[in-house]
C-alpha positions in Angstrom: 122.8 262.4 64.7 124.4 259.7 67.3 122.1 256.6 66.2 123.0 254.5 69.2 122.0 257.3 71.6 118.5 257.0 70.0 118.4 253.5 70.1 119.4 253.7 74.0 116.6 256.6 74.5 113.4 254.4 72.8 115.4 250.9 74.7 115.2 252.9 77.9 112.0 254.6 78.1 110.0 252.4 75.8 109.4 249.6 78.3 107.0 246.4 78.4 104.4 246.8 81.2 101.7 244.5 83.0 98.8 247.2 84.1 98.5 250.5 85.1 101.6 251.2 86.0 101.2 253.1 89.5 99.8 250.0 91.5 102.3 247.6 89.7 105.1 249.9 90.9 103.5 249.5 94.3 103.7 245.5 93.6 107.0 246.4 92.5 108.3 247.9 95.5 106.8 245.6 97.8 108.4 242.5 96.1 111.9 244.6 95.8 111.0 244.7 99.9 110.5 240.9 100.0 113.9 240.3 98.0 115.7 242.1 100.6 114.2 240.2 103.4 113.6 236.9 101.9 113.3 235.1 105.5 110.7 234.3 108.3 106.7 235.3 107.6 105.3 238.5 106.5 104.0 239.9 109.8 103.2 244.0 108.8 103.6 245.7 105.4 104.2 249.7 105.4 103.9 251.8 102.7 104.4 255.6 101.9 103.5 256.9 99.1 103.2 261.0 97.5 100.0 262.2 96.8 100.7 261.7 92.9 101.1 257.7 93.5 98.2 257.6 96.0 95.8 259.6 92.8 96.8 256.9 90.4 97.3 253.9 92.4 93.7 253.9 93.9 91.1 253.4 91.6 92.1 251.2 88.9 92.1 247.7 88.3 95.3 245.6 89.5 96.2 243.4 86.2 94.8 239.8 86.2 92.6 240.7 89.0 89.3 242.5 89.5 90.1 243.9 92.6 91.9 247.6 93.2 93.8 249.3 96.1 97.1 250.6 96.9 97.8 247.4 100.0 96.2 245.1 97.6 98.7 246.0 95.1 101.8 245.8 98.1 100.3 242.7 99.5 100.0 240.6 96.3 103.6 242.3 95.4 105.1 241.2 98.5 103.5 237.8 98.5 103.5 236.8 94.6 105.6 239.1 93.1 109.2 239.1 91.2 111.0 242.4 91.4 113.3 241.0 88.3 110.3 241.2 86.2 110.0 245.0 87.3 106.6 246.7 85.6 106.0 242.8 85.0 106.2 242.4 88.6 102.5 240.6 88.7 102.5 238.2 85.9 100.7 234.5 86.9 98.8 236.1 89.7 95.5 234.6 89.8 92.0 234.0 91.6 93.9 232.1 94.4 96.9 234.7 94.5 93.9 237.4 95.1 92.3 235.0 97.9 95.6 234.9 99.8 96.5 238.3 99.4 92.7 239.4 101.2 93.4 236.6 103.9 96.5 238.4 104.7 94.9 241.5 105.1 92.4 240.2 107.1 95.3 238.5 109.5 97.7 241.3 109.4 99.0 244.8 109.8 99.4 246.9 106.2 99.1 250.4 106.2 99.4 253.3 104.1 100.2 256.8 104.7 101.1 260.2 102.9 104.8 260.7 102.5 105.6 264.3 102.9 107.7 265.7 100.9 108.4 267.8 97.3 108.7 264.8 95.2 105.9 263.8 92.7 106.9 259.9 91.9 107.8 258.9 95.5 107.4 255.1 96.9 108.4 253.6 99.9 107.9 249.8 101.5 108.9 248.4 104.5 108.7 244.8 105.6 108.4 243.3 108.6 109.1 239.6 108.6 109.2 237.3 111.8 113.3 238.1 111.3 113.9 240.9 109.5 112.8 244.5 108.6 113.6 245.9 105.1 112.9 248.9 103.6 112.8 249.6 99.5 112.0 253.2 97.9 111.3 254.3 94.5 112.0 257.7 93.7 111.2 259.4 89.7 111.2 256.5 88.2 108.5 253.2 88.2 110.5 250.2 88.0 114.0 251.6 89.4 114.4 251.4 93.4 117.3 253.9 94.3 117.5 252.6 97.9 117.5 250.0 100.2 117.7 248.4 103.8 118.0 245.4 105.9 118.0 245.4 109.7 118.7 249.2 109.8 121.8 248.3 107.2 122.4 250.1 103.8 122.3 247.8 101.3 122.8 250.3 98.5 121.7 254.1 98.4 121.6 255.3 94.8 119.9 258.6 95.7 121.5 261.8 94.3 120.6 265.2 95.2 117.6 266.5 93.6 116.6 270.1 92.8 113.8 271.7 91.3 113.6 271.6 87.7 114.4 275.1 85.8 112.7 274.9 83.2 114.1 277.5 80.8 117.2 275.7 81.4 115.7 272.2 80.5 118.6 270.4 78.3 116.7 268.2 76.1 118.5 264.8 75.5 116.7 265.3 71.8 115.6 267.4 69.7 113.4 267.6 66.4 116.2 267.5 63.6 117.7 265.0 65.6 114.6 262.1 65.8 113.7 263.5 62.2 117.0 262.1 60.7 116.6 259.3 62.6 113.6 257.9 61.8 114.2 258.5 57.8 117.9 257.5 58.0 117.9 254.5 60.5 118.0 250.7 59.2 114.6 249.3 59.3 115.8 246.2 59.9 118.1 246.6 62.8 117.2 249.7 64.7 113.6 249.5 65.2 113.4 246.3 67.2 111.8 248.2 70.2 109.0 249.6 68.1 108.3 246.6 66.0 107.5 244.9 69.6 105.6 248.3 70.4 102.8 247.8 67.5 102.9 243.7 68.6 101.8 244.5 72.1 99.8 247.8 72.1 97.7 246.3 69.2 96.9 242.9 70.7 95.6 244.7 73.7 93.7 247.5 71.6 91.8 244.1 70.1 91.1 242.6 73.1 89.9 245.8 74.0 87.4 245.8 70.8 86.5 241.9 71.1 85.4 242.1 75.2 83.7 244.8 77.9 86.5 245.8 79.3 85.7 249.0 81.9 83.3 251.2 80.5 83.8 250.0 76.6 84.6 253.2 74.8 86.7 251.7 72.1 84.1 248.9 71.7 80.9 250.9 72.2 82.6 253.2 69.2 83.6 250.1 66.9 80.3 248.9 67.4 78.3 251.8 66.4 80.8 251.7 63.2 79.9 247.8 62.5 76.0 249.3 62.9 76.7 251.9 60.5 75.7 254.7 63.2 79.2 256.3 62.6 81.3 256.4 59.8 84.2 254.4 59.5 86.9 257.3 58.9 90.7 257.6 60.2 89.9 259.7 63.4 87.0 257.3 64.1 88.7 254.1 64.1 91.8 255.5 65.4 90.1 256.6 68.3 88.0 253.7 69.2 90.8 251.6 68.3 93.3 253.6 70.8 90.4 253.9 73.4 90.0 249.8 73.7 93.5 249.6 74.3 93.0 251.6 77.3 89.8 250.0 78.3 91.7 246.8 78.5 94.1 247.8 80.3 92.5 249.9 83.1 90.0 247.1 83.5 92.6 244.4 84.7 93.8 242.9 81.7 96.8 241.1 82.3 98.1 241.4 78.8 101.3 243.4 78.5 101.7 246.8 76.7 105.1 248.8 76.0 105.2 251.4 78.2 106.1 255.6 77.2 108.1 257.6 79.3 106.8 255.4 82.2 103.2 254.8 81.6 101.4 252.2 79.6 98.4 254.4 78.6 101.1 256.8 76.9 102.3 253.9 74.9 99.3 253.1 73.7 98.5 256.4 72.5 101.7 257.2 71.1 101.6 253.7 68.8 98.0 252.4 68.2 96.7 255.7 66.4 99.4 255.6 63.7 99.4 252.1 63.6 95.2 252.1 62.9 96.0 255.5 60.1 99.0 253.3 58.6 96.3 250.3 58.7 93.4 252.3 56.9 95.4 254.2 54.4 97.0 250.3 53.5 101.0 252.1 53.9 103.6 249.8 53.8 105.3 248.1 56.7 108.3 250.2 56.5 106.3 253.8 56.6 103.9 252.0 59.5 107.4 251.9 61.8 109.0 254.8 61.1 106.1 256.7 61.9 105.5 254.7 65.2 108.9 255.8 65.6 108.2 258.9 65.2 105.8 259.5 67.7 107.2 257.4 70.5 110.5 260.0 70.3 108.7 262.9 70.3 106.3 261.4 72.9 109.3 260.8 75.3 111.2 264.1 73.7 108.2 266.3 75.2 107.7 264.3 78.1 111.6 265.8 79.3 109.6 269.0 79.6 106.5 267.8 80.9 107.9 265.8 83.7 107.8 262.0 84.5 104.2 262.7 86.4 102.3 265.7 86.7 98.8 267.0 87.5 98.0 267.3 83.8 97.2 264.4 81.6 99.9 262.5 79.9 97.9 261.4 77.2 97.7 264.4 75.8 101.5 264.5 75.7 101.8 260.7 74.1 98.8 262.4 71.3 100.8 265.4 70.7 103.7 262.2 69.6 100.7 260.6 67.4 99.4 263.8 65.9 103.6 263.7 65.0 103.0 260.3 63.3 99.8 261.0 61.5 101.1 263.8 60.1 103.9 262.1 58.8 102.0 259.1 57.8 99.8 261.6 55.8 102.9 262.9 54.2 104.3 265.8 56.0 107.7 266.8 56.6 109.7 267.9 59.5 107.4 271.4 59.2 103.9 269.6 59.1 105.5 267.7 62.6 106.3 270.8 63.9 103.1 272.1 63.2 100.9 269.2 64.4 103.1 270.0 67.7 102.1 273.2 67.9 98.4 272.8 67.0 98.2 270.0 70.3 100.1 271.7 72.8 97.1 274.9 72.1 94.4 272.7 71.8 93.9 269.6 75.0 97.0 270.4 76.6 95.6 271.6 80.5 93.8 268.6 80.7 93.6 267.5 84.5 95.4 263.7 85.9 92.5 262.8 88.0 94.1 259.6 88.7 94.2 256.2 87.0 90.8 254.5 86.4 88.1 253.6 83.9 88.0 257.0 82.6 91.2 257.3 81.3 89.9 255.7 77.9 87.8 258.8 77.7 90.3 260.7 78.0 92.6 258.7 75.7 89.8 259.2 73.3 89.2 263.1 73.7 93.5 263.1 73.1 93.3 261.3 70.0 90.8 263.1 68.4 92.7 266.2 69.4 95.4 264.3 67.9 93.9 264.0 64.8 92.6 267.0 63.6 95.9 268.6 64.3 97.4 266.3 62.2 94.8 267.4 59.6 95.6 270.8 59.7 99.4 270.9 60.0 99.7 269.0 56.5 97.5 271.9 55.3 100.3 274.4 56.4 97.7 275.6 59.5 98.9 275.8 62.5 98.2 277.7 66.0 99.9 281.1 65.7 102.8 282.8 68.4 100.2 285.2 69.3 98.2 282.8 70.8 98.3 281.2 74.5 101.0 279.6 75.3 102.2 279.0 71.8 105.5 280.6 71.1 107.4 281.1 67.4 109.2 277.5 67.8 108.2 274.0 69.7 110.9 274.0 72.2 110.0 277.4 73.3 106.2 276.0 73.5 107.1 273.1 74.9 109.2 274.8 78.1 105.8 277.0 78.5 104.2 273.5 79.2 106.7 272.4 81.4 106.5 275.6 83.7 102.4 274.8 83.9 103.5 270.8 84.7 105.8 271.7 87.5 104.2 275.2 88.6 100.4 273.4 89.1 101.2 269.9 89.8 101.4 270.0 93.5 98.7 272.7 94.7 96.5 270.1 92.6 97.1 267.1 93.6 96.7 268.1 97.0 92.9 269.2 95.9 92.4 265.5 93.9 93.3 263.6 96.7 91.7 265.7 99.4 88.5 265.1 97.2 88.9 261.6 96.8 90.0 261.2 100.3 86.2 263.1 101.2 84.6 260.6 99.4 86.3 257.6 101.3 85.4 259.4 104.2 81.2 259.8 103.1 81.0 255.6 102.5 
């Protein structure tokens, strides 16, 4: 086990993140554009996006706002935002940064338009100022822009060649002996920094979730019920609605920051908050709490290397399949019980449809969790999802490639249908 490259792999992909991270990347890009071209007035604002970015970046609440849209997200991005701050990129935007961003839009040209091409995570911005044009684009990754302009200039071009991911061939940067040594061998005091802020964050947002009416309340609406003794107060029940508010929050607007999984905020809640509220329940000690969290953020982002950074299919079934990890653990499985837990996820939610980010994601952060849960369940009982079945094959990696092939193999033919269908409905208003 190489301890450092772990620490590097949760450091790099476990990443603090103001909102739903498609628009903020829009933000992103557009105040990346700005930097470029920091002279003369904003005159037009172009954007190109992939159909995966326009799904996601359309219908959900822009943090600290209660507004939505991909050229409300450029324009406050280009007008308000920081590009050092990356997924960050809109913190201390207000009423009057909202005003100013709709006055601009009123006065000036921004448009938006399909890019066309074979890559899923694709963003591009161009600026127009009374001086300068620049142009910024994000390619695979959120907060990372691989290329940019000024005046028709390279400034840098860090785009490599990309091909099409075989996925038989997928060399995982982990694998499950590796995080298992890990997370029971690593010091608790100085290699878990990045997780310890992951339970800070996640949780503060999953109670602000609880406390307020964020979107359409399904972590409240289910603590409530508990409080009213309409459900029972259990581990999957609180877990859930605990997990759920997080979510709420956070597709709602909140401008409270999350760490991030593998890119998305929604995954990091789902990969920390449900071992967190099992940890909280059961009364576990700090030390279990965080190795467990540990444990399901790594095999969140070690099964996200197969999945893909985006895909048609829902990642928070990917970031449950990390919890179910945790739980199981928590609940005092071994490196077996994890494996099973694996296994009893990837044949149960996994096929779940990305409809794009919105209110209903908390639904589906729920539906995931409870998944999550009852796998967890049955893999300490020595049950899991047999070879013979579906997609499950005799070891997780082999499972996990099957998944993959379905990510990459589906993800365009139905995002084309999404966005056509949510395009139709534009077009009927």
């Amino acid at each position: 086990m190489d301890k450092q490259k772990m620490i590097r792999i949760m450091n790099r992909e476990m990443v603090v993140a103001l909102g739903c991270t498609d628009p903020v990347a829009i933000s992103f890009a557009a105040a990346a554009a700005r930097k470029t071209a920091p002279n003369g007035t904003i005159e037009k604002i172009s954007i190109y996006l992939s159909k995966s970015i326009i799904k996601s970046a359309s219908s959900v609440i822009i943090p600290g706002t209660n507004v939505c849209g991909v050229k409300m997200a450029a324009v406050l991005g280009a007008l308000f935002g920081d590009s050092d701050k990356k997924l960050e990129v809109l913190e201390g935007i207000n009423d009057q940064s909202v005003s100013a961003a709709n006055q601009f839009l009123k006065d000036r040209e921004c448009t938006v338009a399909e890019i066309d091409n074979d890559i899923l995570l694709y963003l591009e911005v161009v600026i127009k100022t009374s001086t300068d044009t620049s142009r910024v684009i994000l390619i695979d990754d959120y907060s990372n822009w691989v290329y940019a302009e000024l005046n028709g200039q390279v400034v840098f071009d860090r785009r490599v060649a990309r091909n099409l991911v075989d996925i038989d061939n997928v060399q995982s940067e982990l694998s499950l002996n590796e995080i298992w040594e890990f997370i029971n061998k690593a010091d608790i005091v100085k290699d878990f920094d990045v997780v310890r802020r992951s339970i800070q964050l996640n949780e503060n947002i999953s109670n602000e979730g609880i406390k307020h009416e964020y979107g359409l309340q399904v972590g409240k609406t289910l603590r409530d019920r508990m409080d009213n003794n309409e459900l029972l107060k259990d581990l999957t029940t609180y877990a859930v609605s605990l997990t759920a508010a997080g979510a709420d929050a956070r597709m709602a607007g909140s401008n409270m920051p999350v760490m991030s999984n593998s890119g998305s905020g929604n995954q990091g809640i789902t990969a920390t908050i449900p071992v967190v509220a099992v940890a909280k329940m059961l009364d576990l000690d700090e030390e279990i709490k965080i190795r467990a969290v540990a444990l399901s953020n790594l095999v969140t982002i070690y099964a996200k290397e197969y999945f893909g950074r985006i895909s048609a299919l829902c990642g928070a079934n990917i970031a449950a399949m990390g919890a179910s990890s945790g739980v199981a653990y928590l609940l005092g499985g071994g490196l077996k019980e994890v494996e099973n837990a694996i296994q009893n996820m990837a044949g149960n939610v996994i096929g779940m449809f990305c409809d794009g980010a919105k209110g209903g994601c908390a639904l589906k952060v729920s539906t995931s969790v409870q998944a999550a849960m009852q796998s967890a369940y049955l893999a300490v009982k020595g049950i899991n999802i047999k070879e013979t079945d579906g997609i499950i094959e005799h070891n997780v990696v082999d499972t996990l490639k099957n998944i993959g092939k379905m990510s990459s193999s589906c993800s365009y033919m139905i995002n084309d249908m999404i966005v056509n269908i949510m395009m139709h409905k534009q077009d009927k208003k």
